[in-house]
matplotlib code that plots the C-alpha trace (Angstrom):
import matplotlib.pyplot as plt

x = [42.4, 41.0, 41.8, 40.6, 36.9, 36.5, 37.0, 34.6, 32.0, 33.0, 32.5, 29.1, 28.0, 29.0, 27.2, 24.4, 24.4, 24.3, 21.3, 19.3, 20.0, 19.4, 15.7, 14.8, 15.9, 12.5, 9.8, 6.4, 2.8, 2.4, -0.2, -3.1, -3.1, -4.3, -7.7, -6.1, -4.0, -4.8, -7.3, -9.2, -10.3, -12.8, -16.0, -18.1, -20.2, -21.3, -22.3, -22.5, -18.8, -18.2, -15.0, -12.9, -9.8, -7.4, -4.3, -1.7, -0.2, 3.7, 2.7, 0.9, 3.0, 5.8, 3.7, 2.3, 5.2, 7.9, 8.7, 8.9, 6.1, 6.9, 10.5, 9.4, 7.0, 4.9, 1.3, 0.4, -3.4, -4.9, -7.5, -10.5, -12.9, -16.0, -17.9, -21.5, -22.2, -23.7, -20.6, -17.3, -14.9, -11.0, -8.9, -5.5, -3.2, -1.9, -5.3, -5.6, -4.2, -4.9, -5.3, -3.6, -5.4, -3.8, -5.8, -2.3, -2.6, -0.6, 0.0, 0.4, 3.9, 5.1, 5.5, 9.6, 9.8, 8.0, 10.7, 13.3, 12.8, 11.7, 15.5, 16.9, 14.4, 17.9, 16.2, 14.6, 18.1, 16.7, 14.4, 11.5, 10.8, 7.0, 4.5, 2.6, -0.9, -2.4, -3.7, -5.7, -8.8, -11.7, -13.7, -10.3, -8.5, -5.2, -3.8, 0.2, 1.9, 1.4, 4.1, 2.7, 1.6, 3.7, 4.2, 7.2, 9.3, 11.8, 10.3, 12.5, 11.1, 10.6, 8.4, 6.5, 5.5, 4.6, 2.7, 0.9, 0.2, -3.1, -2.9, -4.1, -6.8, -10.7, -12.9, -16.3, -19.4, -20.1, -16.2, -13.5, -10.0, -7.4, -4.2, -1.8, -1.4, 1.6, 0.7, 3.9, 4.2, 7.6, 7.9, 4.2, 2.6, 3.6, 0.0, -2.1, -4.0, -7.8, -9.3, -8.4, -9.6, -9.9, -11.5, -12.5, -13.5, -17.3, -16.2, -19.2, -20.1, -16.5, -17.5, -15.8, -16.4, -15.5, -15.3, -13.5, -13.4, -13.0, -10.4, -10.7, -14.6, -15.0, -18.4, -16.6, -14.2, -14.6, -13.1, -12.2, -13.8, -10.6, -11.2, -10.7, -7.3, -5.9, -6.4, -5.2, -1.9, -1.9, -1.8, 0.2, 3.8, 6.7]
y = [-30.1, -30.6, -27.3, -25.9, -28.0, -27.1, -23.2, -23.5, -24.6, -21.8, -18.9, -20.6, -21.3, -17.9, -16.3, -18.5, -17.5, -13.9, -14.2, -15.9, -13.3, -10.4, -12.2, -12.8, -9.7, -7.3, -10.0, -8.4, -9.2, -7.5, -5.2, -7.3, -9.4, -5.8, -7.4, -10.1, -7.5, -7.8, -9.2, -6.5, -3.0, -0.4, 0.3, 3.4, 4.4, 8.3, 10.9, 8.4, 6.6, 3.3, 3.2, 0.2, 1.2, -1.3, 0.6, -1.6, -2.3, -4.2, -7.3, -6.7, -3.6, -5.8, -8.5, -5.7, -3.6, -5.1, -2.8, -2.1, 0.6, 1.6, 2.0, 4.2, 6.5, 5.7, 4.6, 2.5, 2.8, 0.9, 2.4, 0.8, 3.6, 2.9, 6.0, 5.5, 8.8, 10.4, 12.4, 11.8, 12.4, 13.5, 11.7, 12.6, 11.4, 14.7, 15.2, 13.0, 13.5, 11.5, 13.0, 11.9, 11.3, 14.4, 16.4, 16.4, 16.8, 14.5, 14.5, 12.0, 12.1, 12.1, 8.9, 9.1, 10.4, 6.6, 5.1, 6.9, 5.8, 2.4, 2.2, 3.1, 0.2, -1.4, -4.6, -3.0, -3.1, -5.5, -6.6, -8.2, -11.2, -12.0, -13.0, -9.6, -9.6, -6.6, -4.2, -1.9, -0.4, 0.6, 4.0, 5.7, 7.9, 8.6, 11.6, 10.2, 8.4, 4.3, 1.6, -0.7, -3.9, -6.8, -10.4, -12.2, -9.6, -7.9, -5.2, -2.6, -1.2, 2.2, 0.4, -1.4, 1.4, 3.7, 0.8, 0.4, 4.0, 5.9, 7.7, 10.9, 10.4, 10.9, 8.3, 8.1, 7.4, 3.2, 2.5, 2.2, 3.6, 1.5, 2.4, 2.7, 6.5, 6.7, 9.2, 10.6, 10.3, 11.4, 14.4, 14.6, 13.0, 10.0, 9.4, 6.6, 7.3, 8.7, 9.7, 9.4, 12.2, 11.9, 14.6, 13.9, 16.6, 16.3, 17.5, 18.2, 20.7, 21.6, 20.7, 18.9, 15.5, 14.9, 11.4, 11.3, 7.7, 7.1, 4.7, 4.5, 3.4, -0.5, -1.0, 0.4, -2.2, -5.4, -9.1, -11.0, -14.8, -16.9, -19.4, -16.7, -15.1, -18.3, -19.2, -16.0, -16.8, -19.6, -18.6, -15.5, -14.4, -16.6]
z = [-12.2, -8.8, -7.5, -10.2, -9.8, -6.4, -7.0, -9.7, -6.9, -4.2, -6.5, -7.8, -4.4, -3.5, -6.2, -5.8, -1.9, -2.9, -5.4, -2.5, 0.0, -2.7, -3.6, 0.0, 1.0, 0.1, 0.0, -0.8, -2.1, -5.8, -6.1, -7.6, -3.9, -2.2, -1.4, 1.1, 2.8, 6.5, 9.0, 10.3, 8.2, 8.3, 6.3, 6.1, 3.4, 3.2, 0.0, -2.3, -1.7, 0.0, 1.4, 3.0, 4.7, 5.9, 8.1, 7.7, 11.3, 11.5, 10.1, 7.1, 6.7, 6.0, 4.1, 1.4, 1.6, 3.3, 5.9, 9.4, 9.5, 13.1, 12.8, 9.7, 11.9, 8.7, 8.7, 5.9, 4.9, 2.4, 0.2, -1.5, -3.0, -4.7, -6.4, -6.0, -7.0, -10.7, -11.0, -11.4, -8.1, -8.0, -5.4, -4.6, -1.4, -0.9, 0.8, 3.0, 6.8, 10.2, 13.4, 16.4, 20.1, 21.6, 18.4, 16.0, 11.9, 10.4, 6.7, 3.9, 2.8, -0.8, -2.2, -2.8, 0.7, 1.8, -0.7, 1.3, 4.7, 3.9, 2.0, 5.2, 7.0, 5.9, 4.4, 1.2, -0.5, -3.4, -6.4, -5.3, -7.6, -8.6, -10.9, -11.5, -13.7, -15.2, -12.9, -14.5, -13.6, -15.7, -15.3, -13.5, -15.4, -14.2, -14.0, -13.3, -15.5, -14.2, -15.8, -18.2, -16.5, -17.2, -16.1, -14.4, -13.8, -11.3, -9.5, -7.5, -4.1, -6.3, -9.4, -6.1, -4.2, -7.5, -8.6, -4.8, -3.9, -4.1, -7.5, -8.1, -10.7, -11.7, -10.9, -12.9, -11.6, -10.8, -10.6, -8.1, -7.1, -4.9, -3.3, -0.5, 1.6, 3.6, 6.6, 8.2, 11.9, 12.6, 14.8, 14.5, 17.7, 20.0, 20.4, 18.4, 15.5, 15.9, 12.5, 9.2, 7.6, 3.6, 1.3, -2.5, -5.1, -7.2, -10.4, -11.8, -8.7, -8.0, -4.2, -1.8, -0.4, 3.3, 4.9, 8.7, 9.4, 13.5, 14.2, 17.7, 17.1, 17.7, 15.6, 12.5, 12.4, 11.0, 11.2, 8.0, 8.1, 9.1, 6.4, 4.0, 5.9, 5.9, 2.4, 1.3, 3.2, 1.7, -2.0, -1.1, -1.5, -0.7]

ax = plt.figure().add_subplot(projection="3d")
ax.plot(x, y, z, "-o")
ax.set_aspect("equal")
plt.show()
């Protein structure tokens, strides 16, 4: 009867053990916690769109997505678009490139390309566990299909980045888009990045919109107040 206790606690421990080390293993904020993402980011405001772009460097790279965005040769950007324009604008990540110091045109990669190398990152191999709230948008219409919102639930690294990325859709005039653009660096440049360069389409004129955002430009980057970083790390994922 004793034996038999005891190996009913080493195969509980041992499960319990393994369920830890599954949950910890991808640790990530959900999508709605976008706006505390990072300490520094970028702000320009041109042809009726205001734009904040926060480039998600190592750290908050692996807080928002839970990656190692160097080892990737990925470049995380964060994108917060506000349409300030009469018309309604088409965005799409396909796009958007960055251009490197020595003058290379890097791309944005497709989105299960980004779920492929962060799977090899080699500590993406579980569910992330968290509390997600709805995370809708009004005025954007969609043009790719976007999972239902839903609360408590286990997200994979595949519902997370779908659920993160920049989605190609049409944003009406007075409302805002949001989303992550993976930029490829691998076998691209060694240099550092130098200007993100996005383009948007006015619908109604069938024109495009051009915004190249200088990264390498000190006065267009801005500081987050420290109070506020450190409450938002405070509230944030486990």
């Amino acid at each position: 009867m004793q034996m038999r206790r005891e190996l009913k606690w080493v195969v509980l421990s041992a499960i319990l053990s393994s369920s830890l080390q599954a949950c910890s293993t991808y640790r990530a904020a959900p999508p709605e916690q976008a706006d505390t993402v990072g300490a520094r980011y970028l702000e320009s405001s041109a042809e009726g769109l205001s734009l904040r772009l926060i480039p998600l460097a190592a750290p908050e790279a692996k807080t928002y997505l839970g990656i190692d965005s160097d080892g990737d040769k990925m470049l995380p950007v964060l994108v917060i678009l506000g349409n300030q324009r009469e018309a309604p604008i088409r965005i799409d990540g396909e796009w958007m490139s960055v251009t490197m110091r020595d003058g290379a045109n890097c791309g944005s990669l497709p989105i299960e390309t980004a779920i492929s190398r962060a799977h090899r990152d080699g500590s993406t191999d579980a569910v992330m566990v968290v509390s997600t709230l709805a995370f809708g948008i009004p005025g954007v219409i969609a043009t790719a299909t976007v999972s239902e919102s839903t609360t408590n639930v286990n997200r994979t690294l595949e519902e997370d980045y779908h659920a993160k990325k920049l989605q190609p859709a049409i944003v009406l005039a007075g409302s805002e888009a949001r989303g992550v653009i993976f930029f490829d660096l691998k076998g691209c440049s060694d240099s550092d990045p130098a200007t993100l360069k996005l383009r948007f389409t006015d619908l109604q004129s069938n024109t495009a919109v051009r915004s190249d955002i200088d990264l390498l430009d000190p006065d267009k980057w801005h500081q987050r107040e420290v109070a506020e970083v450190e409450g938002d790390e405070a509230g944030g994922a486990p």
